[in-house]
N, C-alpha and C positions, 0 to 999 in steps of 0.2 A: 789766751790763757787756757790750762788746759781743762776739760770739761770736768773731769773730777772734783774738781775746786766749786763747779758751780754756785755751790750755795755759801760761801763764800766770798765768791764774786760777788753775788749777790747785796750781799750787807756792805762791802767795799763799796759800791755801787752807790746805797744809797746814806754814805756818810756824809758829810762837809764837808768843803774844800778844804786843801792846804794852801797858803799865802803863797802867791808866786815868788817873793820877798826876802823868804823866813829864811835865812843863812842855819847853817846845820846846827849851830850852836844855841841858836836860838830854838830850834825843832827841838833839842836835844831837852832844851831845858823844861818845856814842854811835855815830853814823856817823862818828866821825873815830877812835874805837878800833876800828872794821869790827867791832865790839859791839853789833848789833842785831839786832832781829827785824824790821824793816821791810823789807816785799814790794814794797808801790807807796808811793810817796810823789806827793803832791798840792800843786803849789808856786800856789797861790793870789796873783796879784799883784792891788797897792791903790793908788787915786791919792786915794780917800778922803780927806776932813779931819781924821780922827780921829786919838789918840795912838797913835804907831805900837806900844807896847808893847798897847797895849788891844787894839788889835786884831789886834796876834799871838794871844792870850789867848783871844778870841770865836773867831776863825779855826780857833785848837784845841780850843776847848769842842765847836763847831758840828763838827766831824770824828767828835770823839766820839759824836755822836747819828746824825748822819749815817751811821757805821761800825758801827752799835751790834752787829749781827750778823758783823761783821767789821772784826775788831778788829788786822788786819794792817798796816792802811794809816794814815799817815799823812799831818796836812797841815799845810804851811808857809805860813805867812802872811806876804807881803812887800812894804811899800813900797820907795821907791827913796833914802831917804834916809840910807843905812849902807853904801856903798861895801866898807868891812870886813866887815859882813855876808855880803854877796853872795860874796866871794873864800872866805869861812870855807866859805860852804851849795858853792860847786863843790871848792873840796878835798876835802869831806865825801862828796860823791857821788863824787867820783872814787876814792875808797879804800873805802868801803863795798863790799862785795861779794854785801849777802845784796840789793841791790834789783833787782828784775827790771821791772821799770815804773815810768814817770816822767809825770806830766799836769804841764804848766804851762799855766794856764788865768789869764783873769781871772777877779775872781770879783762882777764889773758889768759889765754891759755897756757899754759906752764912745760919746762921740759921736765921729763924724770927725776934728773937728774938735784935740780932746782927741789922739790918736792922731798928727796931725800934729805935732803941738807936741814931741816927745817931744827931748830934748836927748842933748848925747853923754854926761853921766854916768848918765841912764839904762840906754845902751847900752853902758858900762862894765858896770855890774852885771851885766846879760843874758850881757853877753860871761863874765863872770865863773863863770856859769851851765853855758855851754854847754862852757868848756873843761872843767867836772868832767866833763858828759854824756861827750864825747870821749875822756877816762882811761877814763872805766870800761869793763869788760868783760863785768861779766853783765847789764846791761839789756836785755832783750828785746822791751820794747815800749814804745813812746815817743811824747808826743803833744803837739807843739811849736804856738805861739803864733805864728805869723807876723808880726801887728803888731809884733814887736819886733824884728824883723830889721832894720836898716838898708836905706832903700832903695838905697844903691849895692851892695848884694848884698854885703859883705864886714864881718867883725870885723877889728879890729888883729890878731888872736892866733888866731885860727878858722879852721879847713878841713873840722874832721869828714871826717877823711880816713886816720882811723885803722885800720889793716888789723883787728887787734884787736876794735875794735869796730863795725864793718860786719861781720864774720861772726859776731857775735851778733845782730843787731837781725833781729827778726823781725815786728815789729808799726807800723807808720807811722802816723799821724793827723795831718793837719794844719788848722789854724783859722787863720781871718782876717776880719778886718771890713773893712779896707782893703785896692781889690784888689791879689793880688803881680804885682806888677812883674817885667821879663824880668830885671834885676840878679838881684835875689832867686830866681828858680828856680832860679839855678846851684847855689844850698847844694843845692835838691830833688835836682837832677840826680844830686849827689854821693852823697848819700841811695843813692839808689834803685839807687846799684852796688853796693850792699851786697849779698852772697852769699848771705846765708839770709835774707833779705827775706820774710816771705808772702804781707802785705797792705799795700796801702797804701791809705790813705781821706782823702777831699778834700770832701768833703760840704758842711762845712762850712765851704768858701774859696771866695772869689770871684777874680777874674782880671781883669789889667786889659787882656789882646787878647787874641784869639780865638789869636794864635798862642803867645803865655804857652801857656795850658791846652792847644793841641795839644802842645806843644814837651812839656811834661811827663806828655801821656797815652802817645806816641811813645816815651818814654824807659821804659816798664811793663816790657821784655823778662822781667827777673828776676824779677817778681811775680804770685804764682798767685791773689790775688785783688784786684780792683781795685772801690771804692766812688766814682762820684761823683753828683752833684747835677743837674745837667744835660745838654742836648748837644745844639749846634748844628753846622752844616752840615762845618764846619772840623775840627771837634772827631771827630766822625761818621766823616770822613773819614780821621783820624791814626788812629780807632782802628779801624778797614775794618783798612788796613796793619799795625796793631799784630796781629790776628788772624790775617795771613798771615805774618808772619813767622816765620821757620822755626826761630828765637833763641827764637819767645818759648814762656814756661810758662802763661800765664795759663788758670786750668780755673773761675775765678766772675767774671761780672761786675755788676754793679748800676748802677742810674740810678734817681735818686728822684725826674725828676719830669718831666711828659709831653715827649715828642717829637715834632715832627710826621712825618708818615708817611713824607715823604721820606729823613728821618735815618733813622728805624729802618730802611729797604732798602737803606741803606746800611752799617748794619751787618751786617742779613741775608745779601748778597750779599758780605762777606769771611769769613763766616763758612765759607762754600762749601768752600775749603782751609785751613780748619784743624782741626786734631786735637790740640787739649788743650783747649777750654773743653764744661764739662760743664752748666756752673748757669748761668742767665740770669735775671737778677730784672728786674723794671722796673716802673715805674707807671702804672696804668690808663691803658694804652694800647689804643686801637683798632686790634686788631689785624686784618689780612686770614688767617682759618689757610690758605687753600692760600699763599703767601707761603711757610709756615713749612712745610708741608706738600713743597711742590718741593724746597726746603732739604734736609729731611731723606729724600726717596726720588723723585727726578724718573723717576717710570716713563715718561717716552716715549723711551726706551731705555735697553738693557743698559749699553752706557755710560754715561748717564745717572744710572743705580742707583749702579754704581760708583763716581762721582766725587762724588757726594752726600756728606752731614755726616752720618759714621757717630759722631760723639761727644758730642754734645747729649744731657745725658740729662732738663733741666730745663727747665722754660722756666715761672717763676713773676711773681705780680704779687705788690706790696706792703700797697696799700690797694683789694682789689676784693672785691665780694663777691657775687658771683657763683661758685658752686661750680666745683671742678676739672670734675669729670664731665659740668657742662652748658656749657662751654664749647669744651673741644678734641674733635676729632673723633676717635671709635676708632681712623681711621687715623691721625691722629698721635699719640694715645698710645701705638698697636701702636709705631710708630716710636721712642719716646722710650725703650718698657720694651727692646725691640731693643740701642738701644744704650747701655744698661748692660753689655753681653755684650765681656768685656776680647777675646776673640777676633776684629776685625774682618772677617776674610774670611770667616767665618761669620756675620756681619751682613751680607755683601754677598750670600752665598749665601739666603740666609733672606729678607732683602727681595725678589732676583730671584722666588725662590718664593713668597715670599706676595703681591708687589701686581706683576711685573711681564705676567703670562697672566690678564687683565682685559680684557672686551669686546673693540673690535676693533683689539689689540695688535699691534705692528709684526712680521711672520712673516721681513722680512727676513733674519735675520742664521743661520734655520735649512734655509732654502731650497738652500743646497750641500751643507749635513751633512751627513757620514758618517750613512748609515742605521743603523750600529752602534751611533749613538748616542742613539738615539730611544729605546729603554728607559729610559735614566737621564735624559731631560729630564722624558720624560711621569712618571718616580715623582717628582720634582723638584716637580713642579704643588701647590700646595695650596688651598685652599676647602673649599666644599659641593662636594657628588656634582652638581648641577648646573652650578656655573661650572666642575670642572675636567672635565665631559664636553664642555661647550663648547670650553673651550680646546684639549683632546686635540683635536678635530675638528677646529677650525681649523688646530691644526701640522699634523696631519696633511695635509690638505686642500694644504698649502704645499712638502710635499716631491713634484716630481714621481717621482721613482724608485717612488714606493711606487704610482702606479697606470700603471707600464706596464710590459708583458712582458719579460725575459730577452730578447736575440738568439737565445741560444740554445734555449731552449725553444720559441721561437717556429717554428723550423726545425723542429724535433723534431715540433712539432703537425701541420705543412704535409705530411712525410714521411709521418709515419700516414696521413694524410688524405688 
């Protein structure tokens, strides 16, 4: 399962058993007494030629093997041809209260063309579906089918606009073969106002404009982890934005599959001012480290240091293998383990000391200093005994005060004299 879920897993984990026994009809009847032990349920849809009883039957045999080790979960197996059906399985879900995760998947892969064809008692059923989703209130993680959605974006009966249950969901997934349409992201959009949101993951969706998928990477504000698939120039550029905005929580992001170098410096470079993403995944990409390196500590100046990306604490790949250790350079892992430290102005202070009195550093900024304060710079220096005798020299060397006489003692000499 995937780790987002975790805590989820978690109460899955430590529910009851399900009968190995229990015939669906019987499960069924079950979620409508909110008498169950079921954690996740797995609603498996069929366009199959087979008897639809049969293969409810197979659907829930194959669960059971499937589950063998866990035995919490359930799965529904559904064609489209029981209109009553569909309206029993969303009452069911909308009164049950022990399910905390819902997959509706298919359970073939589909052609196109198949997908297109889809009529509206189809989309009665789905609708039928979605309004239990809606009722309910302890679902926490939920991973919707998009081919079913109507492409004019709307059900008869549908908003998923339930206060209720947007401040439960905490877990998003969404799948599609056919890409969604701008109709269609409106449900996302709605989606994604939801209050305790944590993750949302698109991986597995395609998009049929470049502004689709911006329009719903822009809309991340509330969500601290965000999963997608790829990311072009457009896409690149919502989520620059999405990084600096000052709304958003986002602290993980992932991309699973390469970018050209352009896009990623364009993420790079919003990253600049922001302060919540911690973890960056991405795949075997060619990266530049000084890129990442400026990012995280642009020593050609004090301000510089300062306005740098004190909260990056990761920056991992998916599929590479090439070790950590022979890839990033000590200065930026010194950088990465840096800021782990919840303290930032002590990450700002600590970078100035450790990378900013390096070769031939800019002396500007200590050339009017109070000499008073030439103690506390020079303990401030860190290295070897020979870069920071260097650098003591060269501050030093930068303040005039320090190699010419007093007026007054100067007098005082000429008088003896």
């Amino acid at each position: 399962m995937s780790s987002d879920g975790s805590d989820v897993d978690s109460d899955i984990d430590d529910a009851s058993s399900i009968d190995d026994e229990m015939s669906q009809d019987e499960l069924m009847e079950r979620l409508e007494r909110n008498d169950s032990p079921v954690k996740q349920l797995d609603i498996d849809l069929n366009f199959d030629d087979v008897d639809y009883y049969d293969y409810v039957q197979i659907t829930f045999r194959d669960a059971q093997r499937k589950y063998a080790n866990w035995d919490k979960v359930a799965v529904l197996g559904y064609d489209f041809s029981d209109l009553a059906e569909w309206e029993r399985l969303g009452r069911a879900i909308g009164r049950c209260s022990s399910i905390r995760k819902v997959e509706m998947t298919k359970k073939v892969k589909w052609g196109i063309n198949q997908i297109d064809d889809l009529n509206q008692e189809v989309y009665q059923c789905i609708d039928s579906l979605y309004r239990g989703l809606e009722s309910n209130t302890s679902i926490k993680c939920l991973k919707l089918d998009m081919d079913f959605f109507p492409s004019s974006g709307v059900f008869p009966t549908l908003n998923l606009n339930d206060a209720q249950f947007k401040e439960k969901l905490k877990h998003l997934t969404l799948t599609s073969e056919v890409p969604i349409r701008m109709n269609q992201s409106s449900m996302i959009l709605r989606l994604l106002q939801s209050t305790s949101l944590v993750s949302f993951d698109v991986r597995n969706c395609r998009f049929s404009t470049e502004a689709v998928y911006s329009r719903i990477i822009s809309a991340c504000t509330r969500v601290q982890r965000l999963n997608i698939k790829y990311m072009n120039r457009t896409c690149a550029t919502a989520l620059a934005t999405l990084f600096g905005d000052q709304r958003s929580i986002l602290s993980q992001f992932s991309v699973y599959k390469n970018m050209s170098a352009k896009n990623l410096y364009i993420i790079v470079d919003g990253l600049a001012s922001n302060s919540t993403l911690k973890k960056l995944l991405m795949s075997n990409n060619d990266l530049e480290t000084s890129k990442f390196e400026r990012l995280l500590c642009n020593t050609s100046s004090i301000e510089g240091i300062h306005n740098s990306n004190h909260t990056l604490e990761e920056l991992e790949f998916t599929d590479w293998n090439r070790g950590f250790d022979h890839f990033w350079s000590p200065f930026l892992k010194d950088c990465f383990r840096l800021n782990k430290e919840t303290n930032k102005r002590k990450v700002i202070r600590t970078k100035i000391a450790r990378f900013y009195f390096r070769g031939d550093f800019d002396v500007s900024p200590f050339v009017n200093m109070n000499v008073k304060l030439l103690p506390k710079v020079m303990a401030m220096i860190e290295g070897d005994d020979i870069s920071r005798r260097d650098a003591i020299y060269r501050l030093l060397k930068s303040i005039p005060d320090l190699c010419t006489f007093h007026s007054g003692l100067s007098s005082k000499r000429k008088n003896n004299n």
